[in-house]
C-alpha positions in Angstrom: -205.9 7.6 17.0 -203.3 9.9 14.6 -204.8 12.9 14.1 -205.2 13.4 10.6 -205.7 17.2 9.4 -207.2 19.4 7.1 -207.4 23.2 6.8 -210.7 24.4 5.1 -211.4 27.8 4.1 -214.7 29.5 3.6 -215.4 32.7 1.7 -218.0 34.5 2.5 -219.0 37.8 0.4 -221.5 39.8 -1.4 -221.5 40.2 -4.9 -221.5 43.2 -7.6 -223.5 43.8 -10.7 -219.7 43.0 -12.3 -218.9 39.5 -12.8 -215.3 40.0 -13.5 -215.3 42.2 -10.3 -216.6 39.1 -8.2 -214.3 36.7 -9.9 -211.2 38.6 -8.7 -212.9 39.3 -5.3 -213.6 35.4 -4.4 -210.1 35.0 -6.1 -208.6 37.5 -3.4 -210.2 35.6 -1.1 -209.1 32.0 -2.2 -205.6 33.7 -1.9 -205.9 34.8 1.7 -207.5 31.5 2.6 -204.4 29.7 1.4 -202.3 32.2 2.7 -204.0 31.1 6.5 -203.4 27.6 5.6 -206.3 26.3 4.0 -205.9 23.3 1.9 -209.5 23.2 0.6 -211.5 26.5 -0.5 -215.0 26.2 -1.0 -216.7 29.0 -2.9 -220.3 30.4 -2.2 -223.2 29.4 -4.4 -223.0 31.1 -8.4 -220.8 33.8 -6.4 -220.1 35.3 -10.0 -223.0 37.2 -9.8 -225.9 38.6 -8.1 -228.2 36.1 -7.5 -230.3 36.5 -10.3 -233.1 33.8 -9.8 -235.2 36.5 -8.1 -236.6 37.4 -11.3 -237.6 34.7 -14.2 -236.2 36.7 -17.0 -234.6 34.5 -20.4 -231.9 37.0 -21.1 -230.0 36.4 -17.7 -229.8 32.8 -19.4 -226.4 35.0 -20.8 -224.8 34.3 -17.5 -224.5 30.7 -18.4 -221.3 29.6 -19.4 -219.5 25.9 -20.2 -218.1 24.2 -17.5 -214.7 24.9 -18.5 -215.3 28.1 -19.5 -214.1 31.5 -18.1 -214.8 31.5 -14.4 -213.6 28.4 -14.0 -210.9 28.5 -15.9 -209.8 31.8 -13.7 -210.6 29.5 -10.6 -208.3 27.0 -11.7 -205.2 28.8 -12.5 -205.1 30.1 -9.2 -206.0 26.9 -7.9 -203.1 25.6 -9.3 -201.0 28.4 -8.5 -201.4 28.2 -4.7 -201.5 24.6 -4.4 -204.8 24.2 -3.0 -208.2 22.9 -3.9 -211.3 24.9 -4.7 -215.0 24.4 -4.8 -216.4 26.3 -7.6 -219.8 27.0 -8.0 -221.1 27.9 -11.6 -224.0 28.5 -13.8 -223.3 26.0 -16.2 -224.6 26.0 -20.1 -224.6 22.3 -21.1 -226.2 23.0 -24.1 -228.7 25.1 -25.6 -231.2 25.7 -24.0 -230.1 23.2 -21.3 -228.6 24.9 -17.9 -227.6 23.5 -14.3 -226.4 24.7 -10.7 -223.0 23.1 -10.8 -220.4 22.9 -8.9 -216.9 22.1 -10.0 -214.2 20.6 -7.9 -210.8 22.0 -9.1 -207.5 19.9 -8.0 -203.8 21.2 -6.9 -203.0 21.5 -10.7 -206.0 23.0 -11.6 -207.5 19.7 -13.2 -211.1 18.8 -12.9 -211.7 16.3 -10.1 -215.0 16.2 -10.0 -218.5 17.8 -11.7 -221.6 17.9 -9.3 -224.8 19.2 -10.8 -227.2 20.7 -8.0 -230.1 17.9 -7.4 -232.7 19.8 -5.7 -233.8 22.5 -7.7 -236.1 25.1 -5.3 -239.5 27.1 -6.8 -240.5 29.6 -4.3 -240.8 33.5 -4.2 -237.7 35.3 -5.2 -236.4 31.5 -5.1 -237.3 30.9 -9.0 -235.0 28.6 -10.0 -236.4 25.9 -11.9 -236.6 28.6 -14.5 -233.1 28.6 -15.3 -231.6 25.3 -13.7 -232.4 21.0 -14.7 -231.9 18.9 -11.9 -228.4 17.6 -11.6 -227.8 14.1 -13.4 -224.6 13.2 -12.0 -226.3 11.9 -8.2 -224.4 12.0 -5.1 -220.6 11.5 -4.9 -217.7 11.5 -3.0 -214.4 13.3 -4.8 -210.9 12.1 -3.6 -208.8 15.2 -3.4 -205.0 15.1 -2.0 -206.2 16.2 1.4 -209.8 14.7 1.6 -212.5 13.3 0.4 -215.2 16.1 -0.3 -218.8 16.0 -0.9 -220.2 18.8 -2.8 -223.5 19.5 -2.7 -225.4 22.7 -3.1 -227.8 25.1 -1.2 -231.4 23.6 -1.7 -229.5 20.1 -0.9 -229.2 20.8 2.1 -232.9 20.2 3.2 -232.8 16.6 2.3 -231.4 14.0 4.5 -231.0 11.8 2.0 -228.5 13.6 -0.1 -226.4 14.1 2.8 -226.3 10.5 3.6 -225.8 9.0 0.0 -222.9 11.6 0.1 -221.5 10.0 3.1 -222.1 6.7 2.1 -220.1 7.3 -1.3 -217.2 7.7 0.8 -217.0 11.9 1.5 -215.0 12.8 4.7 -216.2 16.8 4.7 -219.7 17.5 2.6 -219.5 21.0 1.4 -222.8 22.9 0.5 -222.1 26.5 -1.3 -225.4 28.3 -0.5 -227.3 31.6 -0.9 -230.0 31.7 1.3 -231.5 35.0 3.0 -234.6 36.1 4.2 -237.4 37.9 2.6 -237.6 41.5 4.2 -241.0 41.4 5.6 -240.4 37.9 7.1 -237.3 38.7 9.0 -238.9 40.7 12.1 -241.4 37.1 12.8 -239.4 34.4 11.5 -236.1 35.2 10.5 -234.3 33.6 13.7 -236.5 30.5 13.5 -235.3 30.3 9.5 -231.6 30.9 10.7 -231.5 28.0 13.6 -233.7 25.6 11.0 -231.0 25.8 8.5 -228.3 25.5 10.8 -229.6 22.4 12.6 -230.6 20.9 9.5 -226.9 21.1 8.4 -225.8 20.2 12.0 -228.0 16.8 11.7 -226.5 15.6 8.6 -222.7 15.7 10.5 -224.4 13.8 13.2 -226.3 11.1 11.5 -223.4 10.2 9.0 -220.7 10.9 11.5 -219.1 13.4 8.6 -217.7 17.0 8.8 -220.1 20.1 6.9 -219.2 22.8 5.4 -221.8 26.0 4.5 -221.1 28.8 3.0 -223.4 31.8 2.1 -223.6 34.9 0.6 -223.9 38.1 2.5 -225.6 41.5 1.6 -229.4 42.6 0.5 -229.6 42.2 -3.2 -232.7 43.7 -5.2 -234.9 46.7 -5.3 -234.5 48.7 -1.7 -238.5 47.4 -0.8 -237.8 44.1 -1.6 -235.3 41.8 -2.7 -233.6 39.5 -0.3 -231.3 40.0 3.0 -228.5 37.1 2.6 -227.7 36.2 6.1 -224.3 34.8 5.8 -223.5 32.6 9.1 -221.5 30.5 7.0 -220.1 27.6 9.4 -218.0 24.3 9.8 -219.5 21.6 12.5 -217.9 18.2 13.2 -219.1 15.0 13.0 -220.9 15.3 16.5 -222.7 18.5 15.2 -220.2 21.2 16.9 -219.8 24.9 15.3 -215.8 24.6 15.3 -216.1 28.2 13.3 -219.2 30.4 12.4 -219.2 33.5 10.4 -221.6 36.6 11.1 -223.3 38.7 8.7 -220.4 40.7 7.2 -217.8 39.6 4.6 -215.8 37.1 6.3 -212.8 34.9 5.0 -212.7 31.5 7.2 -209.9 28.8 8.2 -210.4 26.1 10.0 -208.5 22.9 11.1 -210.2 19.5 10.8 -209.2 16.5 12.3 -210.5 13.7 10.1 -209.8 11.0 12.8 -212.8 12.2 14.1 -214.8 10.4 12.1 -214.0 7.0 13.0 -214.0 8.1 16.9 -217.9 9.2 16.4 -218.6 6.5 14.4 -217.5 4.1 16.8 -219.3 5.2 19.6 -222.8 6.1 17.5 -222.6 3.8 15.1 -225.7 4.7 12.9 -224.4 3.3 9.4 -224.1 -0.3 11.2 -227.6 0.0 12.7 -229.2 1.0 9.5 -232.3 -1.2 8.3 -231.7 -1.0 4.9 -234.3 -4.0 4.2 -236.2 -2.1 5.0 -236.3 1.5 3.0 -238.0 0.6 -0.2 -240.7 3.1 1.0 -238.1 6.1 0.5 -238.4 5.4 -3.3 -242.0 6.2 -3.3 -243.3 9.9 -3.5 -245.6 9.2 -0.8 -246.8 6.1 1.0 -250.4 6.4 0.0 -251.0 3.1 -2.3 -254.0 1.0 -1.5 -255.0 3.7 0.7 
């Protein structure tokens, strides 16, 4: 089978309390990227800023801007300057008073290709995000880009198989899932390593059960007060459709390009062919909170 290539790049950083400052630093970053070859750029989760849903507090509700607003529009004009596409991730304001986790996929011209609005919207200590974020309305797609056909998706997401797979079975060749995820201080010593390989393989089972290419990309750095806060762990990674790390970051800053072969997706799907052998007849029961009727 012709090998058919991709290069994908990955930037991994921490962030500043200045959002211009972290603009121009992913933007950097998106520069080097293409500068290694990467044809697609994928951004880390609201990398604009701290990551402010540690706190529920209404004036960081000022972060928000419109989808084609600023950030973007900086995202977009080097975008379109380089010749590459970018996965930008943004703290979209809709409207008043209405806010989403969005992600915006930004073609060679620095056009819109593609608007996905995170669906899974996590509540949990230092993890307050349905404060500031409505779940996404847009569902689960697949966006056709020059080189690929990318699946964005976003941090929480990527805990839910069936995201992943309605992704994949839009059409997306490479589902990307801009993250920030890190572990609560006081957790790290007992279960930080468990939290590390859960998240991984969770991400690694998605390639393999829809036979697709992943792409994560976290934060790095401990942001909030020196006794608490969170410890980003970075890792960001790439696996194939067989669930292999091709590349893995560590827990630095870190700038990632890596060559895909998208052939690989009908050579794995061939010889595990899971979306043939699916029962769909007989998945009504996924519609249903919990399977507890008449019971």
């Amino acid at each position: 089978m012709a090998k058919q290539s991709v290069k994908v790049g990955l930037v991994q950083m921490s962030t500043l309390d200045d959002k211009s400052a972290n603009i121009d630093k992913a933007l950097a970053q998106v520069r080097v990227a293409a500068g290694r070859g990467a044809q697609i750029v994928c951004l880390q989760e609201l990398f604009a800023s701290p990551y402010f849903c540690q706190v529920e507090d209404a004036a960081l509700f000022d972060l928000g801007e419109a989808k084609d607003g600023p950030t973007v529009s900086a995202v977009a004009k080097v975008a379109q300057e380089l010749g590459v596409v970018v996965l930008t991730s943004m703290f979209e304001r809709r409207a008043p008073g209405l806010y989403h986790n969005t992600t915006v996929v930004l073609g060679t011209r620095g056009e819109e290709l593609g608007v996905y609005r995170k669906m899974h919207i996590p509540d949990d200590p230092l993890f307050y995000e349905k404060f500031y974020f409505t779940p996404g309305d847009l569902g689960f797609m697949s966006v056709d880009t020059p080189f690929a056909k990318v699946g964005p998706l976003v941090c929480w997401d990527q805990w839910y198989p069936e995201g992943a797979r309605l992704t994949a079975l839009a059409g997306a060749q490479i589902l990307f899932y801009p993250t920030a995820i890190g572990w609560h201080p006081q957790e790290k010593a007992s279960h930080g390593a468990a939290q590390l390989a859960a998240w991984q393989t969770m991400q690694k089972s998605h390639a393999i059960a829809n036979g697709v290419f992943v792409v994560a990309v976290n934060r790095v750095g401990h942001e909030g007060p020196n006794d608490g806060g969170l410890e980003f762990w970075g890792h960001s990674f790439v696996c194939d459709p067989a669930g292999v790390v091709l590349a893995e970051a560590g827990t630095g800053e870190e700038t990632l390009v890596v060559e895909l072969d998208l052939g690989r997706i009908e050579e794995q799907r061939r010889g595990w062919p899971f979306l043939r052998d699916r029962r769909i007849d007989a998945y009504a029961g996924l519609l249903e909170r919990y399977l507890d009727r008449g019971k």
